[in-house]
C-alpha positions as CSV (number, residue, x, y, z in Angstrom):
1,X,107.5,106.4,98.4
2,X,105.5,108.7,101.1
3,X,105.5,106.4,104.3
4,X,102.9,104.2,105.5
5,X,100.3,105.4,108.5
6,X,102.7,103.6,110.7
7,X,105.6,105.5,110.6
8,X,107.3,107.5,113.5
9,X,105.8,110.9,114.2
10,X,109.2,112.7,112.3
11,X,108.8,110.7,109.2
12,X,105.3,112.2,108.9
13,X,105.9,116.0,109.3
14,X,107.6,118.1,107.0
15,X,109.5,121.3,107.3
16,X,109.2,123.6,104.8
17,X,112.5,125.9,104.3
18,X,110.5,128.8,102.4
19,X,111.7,132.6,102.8
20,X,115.5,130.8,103.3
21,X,118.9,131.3,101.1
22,X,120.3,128.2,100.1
23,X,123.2,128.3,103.1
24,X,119.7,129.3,105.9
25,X,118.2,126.5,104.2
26,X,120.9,123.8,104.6
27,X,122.2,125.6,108.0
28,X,118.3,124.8,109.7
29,X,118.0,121.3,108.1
30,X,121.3,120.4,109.8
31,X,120.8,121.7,113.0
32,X,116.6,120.1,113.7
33,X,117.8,117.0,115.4
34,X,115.2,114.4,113.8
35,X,114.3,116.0,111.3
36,X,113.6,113.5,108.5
37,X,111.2,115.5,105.3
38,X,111.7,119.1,104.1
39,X,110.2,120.6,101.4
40,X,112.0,123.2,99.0
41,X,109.1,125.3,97.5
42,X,109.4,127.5,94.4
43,X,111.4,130.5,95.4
44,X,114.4,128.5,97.2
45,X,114.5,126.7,93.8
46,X,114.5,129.8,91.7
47,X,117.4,130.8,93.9
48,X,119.1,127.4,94.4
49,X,118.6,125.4,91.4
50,X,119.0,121.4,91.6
51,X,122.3,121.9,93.5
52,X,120.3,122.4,96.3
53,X,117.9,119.1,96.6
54,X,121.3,117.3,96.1
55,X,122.6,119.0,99.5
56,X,119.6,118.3,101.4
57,X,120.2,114.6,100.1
58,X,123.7,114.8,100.9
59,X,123.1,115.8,104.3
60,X,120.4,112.4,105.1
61,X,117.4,114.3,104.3
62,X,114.3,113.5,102.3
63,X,113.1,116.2,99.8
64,X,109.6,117.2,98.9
65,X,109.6,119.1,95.6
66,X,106.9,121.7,95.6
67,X,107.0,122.9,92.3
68,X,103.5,122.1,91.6
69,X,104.3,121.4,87.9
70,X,101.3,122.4,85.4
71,X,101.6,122.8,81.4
72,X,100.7,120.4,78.6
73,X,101.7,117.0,79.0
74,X,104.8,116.7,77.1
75,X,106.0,119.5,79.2
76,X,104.9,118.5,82.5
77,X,106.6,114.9,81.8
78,X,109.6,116.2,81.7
79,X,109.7,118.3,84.2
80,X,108.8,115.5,86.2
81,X,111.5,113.0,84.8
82,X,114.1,115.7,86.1
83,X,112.3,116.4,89.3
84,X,112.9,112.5,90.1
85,X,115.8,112.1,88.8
86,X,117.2,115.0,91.2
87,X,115.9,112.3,94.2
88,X,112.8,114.1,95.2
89,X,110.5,111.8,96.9
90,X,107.3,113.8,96.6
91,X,106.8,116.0,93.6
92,X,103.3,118.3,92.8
93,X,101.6,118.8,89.8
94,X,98.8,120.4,89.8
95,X,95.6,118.4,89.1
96,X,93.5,120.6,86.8
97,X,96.0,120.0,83.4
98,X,94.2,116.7,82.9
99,X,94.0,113.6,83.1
100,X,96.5,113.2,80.2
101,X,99.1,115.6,81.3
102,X,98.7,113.6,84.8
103,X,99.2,110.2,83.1
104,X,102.6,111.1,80.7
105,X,103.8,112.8,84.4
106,X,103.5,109.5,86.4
107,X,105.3,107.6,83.7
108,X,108.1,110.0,83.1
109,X,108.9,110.2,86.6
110,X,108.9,106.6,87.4
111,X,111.1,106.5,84.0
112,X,113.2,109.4,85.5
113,X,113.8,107.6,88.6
114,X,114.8,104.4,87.7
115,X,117.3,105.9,85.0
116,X,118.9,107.6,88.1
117,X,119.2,105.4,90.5
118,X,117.0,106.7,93.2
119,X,113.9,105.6,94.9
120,X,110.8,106.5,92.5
121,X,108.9,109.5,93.7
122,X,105.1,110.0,94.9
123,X,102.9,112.5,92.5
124,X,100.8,114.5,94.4
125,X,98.4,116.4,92.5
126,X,97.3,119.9,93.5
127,X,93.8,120.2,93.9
128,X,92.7,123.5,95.7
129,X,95.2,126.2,97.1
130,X,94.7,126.5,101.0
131,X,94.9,130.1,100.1
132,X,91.3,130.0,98.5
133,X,88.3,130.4,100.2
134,X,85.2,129.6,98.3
135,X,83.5,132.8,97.8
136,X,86.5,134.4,95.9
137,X,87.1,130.6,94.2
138,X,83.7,131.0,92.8
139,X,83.7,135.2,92.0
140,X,87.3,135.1,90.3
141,X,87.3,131.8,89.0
142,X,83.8,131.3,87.7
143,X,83.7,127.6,89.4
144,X,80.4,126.7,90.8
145,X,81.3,123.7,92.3
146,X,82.0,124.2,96.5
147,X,85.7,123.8,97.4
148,X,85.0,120.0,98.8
149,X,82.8,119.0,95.9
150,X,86.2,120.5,93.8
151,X,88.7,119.1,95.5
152,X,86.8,115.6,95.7
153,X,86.4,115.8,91.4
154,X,90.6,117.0,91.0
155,X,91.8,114.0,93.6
156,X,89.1,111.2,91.6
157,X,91.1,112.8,88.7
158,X,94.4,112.2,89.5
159,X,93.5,108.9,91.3
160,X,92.2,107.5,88.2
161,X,95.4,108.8,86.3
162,X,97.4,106.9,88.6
163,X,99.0,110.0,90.7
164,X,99.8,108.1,94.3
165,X,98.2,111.4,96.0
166,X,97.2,114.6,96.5
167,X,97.9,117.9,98.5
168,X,94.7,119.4,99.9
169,X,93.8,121.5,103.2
170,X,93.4,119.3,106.3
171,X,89.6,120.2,106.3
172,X,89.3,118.1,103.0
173,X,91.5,114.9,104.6
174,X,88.6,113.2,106.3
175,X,86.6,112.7,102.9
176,X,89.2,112.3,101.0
177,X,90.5,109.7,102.9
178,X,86.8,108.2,103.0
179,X,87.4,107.8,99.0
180,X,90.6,107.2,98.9
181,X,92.0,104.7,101.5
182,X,95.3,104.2,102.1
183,X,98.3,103.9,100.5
184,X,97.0,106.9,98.6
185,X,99.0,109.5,100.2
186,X,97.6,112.9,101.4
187,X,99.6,115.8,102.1
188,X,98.2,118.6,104.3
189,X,99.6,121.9,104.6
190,X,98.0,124.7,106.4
191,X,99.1,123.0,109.7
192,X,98.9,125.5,112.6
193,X,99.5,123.9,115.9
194,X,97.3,126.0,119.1
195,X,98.7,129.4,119.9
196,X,100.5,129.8,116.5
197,X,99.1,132.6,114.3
198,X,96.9,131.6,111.1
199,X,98.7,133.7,108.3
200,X,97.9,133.6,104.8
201,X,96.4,130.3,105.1
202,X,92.6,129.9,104.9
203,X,92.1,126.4,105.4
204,X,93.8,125.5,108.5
205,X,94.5,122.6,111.3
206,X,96.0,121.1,114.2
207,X,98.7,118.7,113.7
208,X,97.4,115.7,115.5
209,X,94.1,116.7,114.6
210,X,95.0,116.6,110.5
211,X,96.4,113.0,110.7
212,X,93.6,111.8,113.0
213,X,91.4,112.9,110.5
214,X,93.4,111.0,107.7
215,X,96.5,112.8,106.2
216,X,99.6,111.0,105.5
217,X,102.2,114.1,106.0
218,X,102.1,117.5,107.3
219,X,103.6,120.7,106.0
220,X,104.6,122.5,108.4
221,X,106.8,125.8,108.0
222,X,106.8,129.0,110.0
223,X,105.2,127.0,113.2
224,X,108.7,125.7,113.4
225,X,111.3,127.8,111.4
226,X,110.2,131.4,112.7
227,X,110.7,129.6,116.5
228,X,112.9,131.0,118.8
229,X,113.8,127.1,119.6
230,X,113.2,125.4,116.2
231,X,114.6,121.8,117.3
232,X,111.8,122.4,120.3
233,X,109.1,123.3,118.0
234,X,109.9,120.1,115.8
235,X,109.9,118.1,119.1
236,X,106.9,119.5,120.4
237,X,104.9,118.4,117.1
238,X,106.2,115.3,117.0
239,X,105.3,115.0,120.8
240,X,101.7,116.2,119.3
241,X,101.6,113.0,116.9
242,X,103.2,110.4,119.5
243,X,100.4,110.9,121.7
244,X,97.9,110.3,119.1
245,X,100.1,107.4,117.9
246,X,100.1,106.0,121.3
247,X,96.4,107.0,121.3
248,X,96.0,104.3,118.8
């Protein structure tokens, strides 16, 4: 399962290895000294396959699978029993399939899990993409509803469903977390610590800043693997987290 507020600052950030080749990917994870979480996204998987979630494993590490799964339910499930049965210990699905397609997910992976061997996973559900921004969301999209009043109706969704969290934009943690207390887990991407650049990210935040307002786990990618000194960016954010731990 995702860990508890209490955990250590490296248990609570974690590295994404997009843009990397399978041997990148598994070179970096081995040479971040702490480094607990990363995620493998869809284009390492495309190029990888399972083979390499069972290397990360191999090597001590904890995998986020962010496939963010959406199809009709029967579908989704088992894409979901495989995902957990692979050892992924966070897997997305995207919200909006349903409340059914969320449901036969939860159960398959749990079933997936347990007919492996390995811990069961977390579901997060997708709600909005940190790419969006709400004027496009509403002119492409058709949806009239403001990105927070969205992204509050898709995690209520998936909560009910019984999905253990969700992945929104750090500017949506603080009410989420309002209505969803912990252990529900929330996962923040578009983490930018001060001085990095923004890029394609809309929706964006600071790490301390993101967990004092209520996230569980940061994703964090470029900020640390386009470093010159990736093990010092790693420690610097986890520096960034121990002071707020401390803090508290």
């Amino acid at each position: 399962m995702a860990p508890s507020l209490a955990s250590g600052p490296a248990d609570r950030i974690i590295v994404a290895l997009d843009g990397m080749d399978p041997e990148q990917a598994l070179r970096f994870a081995a040479q971040v000294d702490g480094l607990r979480w990363v995620k493998v996204g869809l284009e390492l998987f495309v190029q990888a396959g399972p083979e390499v979630v069972a290397r990360l494993r191999e090597q001590g590490l904890r995998v986020f699978l962010d496939l963010k799964f959406h199809d009709i339910p029967a579908t989704k499930a088992g894409a979901c029993r495989r995902a957990a049965a692979l050892g992924a210990e966070l897997i997305t699905v995207h919200a909006c399939a349903g409340s059914e397609a969320l449901k036969t997910a939860q159960a398959a992976a749990v079933e997936g899990a347990q007919s492996a061997g390995v811990p069961t996973p977390t579901l997060l559900a997708v709600t909005v993409l940190t790419s969006w921004e709400e004027q496009r969301l509403q002119r492409e999209l058709a949806i009239q509803q403001s990105i927070g009043e969205r992204v509050a109706a898709l995690a209520q969704l998936s909560a009910t469903a019984g999905i253990g969290g969700c992945v929104c934009s750090p500017l949506e943690a603080a009410a989420l977390r309002a209505q969803h207390p912990v252990p529900f887990a929330l996962v923040t991407p578009g983490i930018r610590p001060k001085g990095v650049a923004v890029g394609d990210q809309a929706r964006v935040m600071g790490p301390a800043e993101a967990i004092a307002a209520g996230a569980s786990q940061l994703v964090i990618g470029r900020p640390i693997t386009n470093a010159e000194d990736p093990c010092a960016a790693f420690a610097g954010c986890c520096a960034q987290l121990q002071g707020l731990i401390d803090a508290h």
